[in-house]
N, C-alpha and C positions, 0 to 999 in steps of 0.2 A: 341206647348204648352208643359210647361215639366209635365211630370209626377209626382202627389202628391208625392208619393214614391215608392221604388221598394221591392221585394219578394228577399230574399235570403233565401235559404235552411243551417241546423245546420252545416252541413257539411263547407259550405261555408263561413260563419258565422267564427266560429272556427279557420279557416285559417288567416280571415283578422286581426282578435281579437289578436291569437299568435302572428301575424309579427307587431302587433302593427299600427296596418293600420285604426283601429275604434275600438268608442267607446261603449260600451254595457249599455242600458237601460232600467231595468227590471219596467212596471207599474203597478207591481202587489199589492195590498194591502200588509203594514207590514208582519200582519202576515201568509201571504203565501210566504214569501219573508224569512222571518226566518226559516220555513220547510224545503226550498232546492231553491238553485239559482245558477247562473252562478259564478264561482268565477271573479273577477273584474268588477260586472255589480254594475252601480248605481241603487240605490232605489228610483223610484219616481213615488208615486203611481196615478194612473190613476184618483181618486178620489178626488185628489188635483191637476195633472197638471200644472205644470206650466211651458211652454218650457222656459221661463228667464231664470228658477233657473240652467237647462241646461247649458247656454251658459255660464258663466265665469270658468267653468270646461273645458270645448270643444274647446275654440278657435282655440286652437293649432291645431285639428284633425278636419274638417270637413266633417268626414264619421261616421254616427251614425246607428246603429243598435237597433230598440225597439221591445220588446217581452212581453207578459203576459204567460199565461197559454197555450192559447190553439192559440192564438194569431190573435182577433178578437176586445178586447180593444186597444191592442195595434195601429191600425188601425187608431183608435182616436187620439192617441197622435202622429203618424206618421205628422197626414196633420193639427196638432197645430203646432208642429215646421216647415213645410214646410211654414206656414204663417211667421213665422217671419225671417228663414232661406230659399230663395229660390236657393241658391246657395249652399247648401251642398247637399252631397249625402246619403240620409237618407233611409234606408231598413226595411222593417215589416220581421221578423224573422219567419218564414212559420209554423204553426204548433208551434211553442211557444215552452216555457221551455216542455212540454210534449216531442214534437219531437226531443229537445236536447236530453232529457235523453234515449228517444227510441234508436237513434242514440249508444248512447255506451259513449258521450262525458261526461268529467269531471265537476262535479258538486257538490256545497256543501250541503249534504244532514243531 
């Protein structure tokens, strides 16, 4: 059975994001989203969901990265898109936009 989705850590994250390897998916509400985010993550917040609006963005790349805060909603949207995507490589971002910024990495604040 495959796994709903996988754990990456910021670091990791970061790496695949630069080489242009996946796509970043922040479901944090708007206005936490306005505060400070990842630069190049879409906005789609956890409270509207909707993996569709996802896919005609994505096609091209099917390795998706989702995060919230602390990254526990995110979780949620992980295995919404595993339902309609079981063939992509879909990652919960560990510790969330928190542990990015812990990290040291660039973010728009």
């Amino acid at each position: 059975m495959t796994q709903p989705f996988l754990s990456i850590t910021a670091i990791e994250a970061q790496a695949l994001i630069s080489q242009g390897l996946a796509h970043l998916v922040d479901v944090r509400e708007w206005p936490d989203y306005l505060q400070g985010h990842i630069s190049g993550s879409v906005n789609l917040p956890y409270s509207t969901f909707n993996p569709k609006a996802l896919l005609p963005h994505h096609e091209d790349r099917q390795t998706v990265i989702i995060h919230c805060y602390h990254g526990i909603r995110s979780q949620g949207a992980c295995l919404a898109l595993r339902t309609l995507q079981p063939d992509w490589t879909i990652y919960n971002l560990t510790g969330g936009f928190a542990a990015w910024k812990e990290a040291g990495l660039p973010a728009i604040l």
